[in-house]
N, C-alpha and C positions, 0 to 999 in steps of 0.2 A: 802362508803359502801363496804362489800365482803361477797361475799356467796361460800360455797363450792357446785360444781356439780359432777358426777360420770359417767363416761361411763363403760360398758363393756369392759374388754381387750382381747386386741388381740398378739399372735405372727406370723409372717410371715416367715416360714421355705420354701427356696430355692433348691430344687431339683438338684442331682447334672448330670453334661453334659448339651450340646449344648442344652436342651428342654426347659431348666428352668424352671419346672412348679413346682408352689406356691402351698404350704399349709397352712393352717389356725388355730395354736391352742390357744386353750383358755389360758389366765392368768389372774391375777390378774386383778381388776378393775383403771381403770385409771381417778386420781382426778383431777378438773381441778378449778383453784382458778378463779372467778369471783370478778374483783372492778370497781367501778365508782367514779367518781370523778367529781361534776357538778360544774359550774361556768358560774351564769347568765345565757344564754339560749347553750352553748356549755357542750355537753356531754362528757367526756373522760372514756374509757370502756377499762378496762385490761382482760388480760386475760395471763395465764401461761404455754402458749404454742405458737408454732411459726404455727399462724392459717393464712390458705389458703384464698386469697383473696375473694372469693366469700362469705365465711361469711360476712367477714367486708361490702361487698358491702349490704348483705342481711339486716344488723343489719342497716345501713346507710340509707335505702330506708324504715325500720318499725320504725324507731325511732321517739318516738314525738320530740327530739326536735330539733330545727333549722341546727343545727352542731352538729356532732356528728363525734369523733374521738376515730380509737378502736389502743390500745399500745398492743404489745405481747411480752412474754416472763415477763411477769410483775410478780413479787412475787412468783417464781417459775421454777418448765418446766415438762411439761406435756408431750414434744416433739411436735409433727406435730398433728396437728387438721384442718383433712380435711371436706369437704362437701363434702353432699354423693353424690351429681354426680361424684366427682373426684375418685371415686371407680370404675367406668367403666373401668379407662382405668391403664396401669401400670407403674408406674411410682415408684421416688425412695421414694417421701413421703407417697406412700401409699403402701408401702412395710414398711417404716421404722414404721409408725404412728402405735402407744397401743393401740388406739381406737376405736373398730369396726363399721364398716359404720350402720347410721343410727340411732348416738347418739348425737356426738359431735355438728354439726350444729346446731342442734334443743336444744339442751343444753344448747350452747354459749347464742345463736339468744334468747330462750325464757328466760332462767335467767338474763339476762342484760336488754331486757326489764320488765320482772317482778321491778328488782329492780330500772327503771327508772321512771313506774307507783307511784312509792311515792313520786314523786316529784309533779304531777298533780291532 
């Protein structure tokens, strides 16, 4: 199966001098390809960006089923897909990542299991 999802885009413009403080402007929306691929009680979950482990952990712990393994960069690149705690703090994926906090986890995490529910 594959579904497309959509976040909000973001760009992150760098300030110049010692201060480096971030700005934040809008662009374009950022698509992110969703597939599965099941086989017997193991899940396989793509996704088309190079996503922060705490999704995968989050998708791992709601998943019905037994095993559950998520691939990145699958069918695509969406870039960095962080979870939104990983906003807190600044780092280089959440300076580089399209995707405005507060879409991408919950995007991933629920269209994956949306489309894992038609199995059960």
């Amino acid at each position: 199966m594959q579904k497309n999802v959509t976040c909000p885009g973001k760009r992150t413009v760098q300030g110049p001098g010692p201060g480096r403080e971030y700005t934040i402007e809008d662009t374009e929306p950022v698509p992110i390809r969703l597939s599965l691929l099941v086989i017997s009680d193991i899940a396989v979950a793509g996704v088309s960006g190079e996503v922060l482990t705490n999704i995968a952990l989050r998708l791992k712990r709601e998943s019905p089923f037994n095993r559950t393994v998520m691939v990145t960069h699958a069918n695509g690149s969406s870039g960095y897909l962080a979870d939104d705690a990983a906003y807190d703090q600044v780092s280089y994926e959440i300076v580089a990542t399209r995707a405005r906090r507060g879409c991408a986890e919950g995007a991933i995490v629920d269209g994956l299991l949306e489309m894992m529910d038609t199995f059960f």
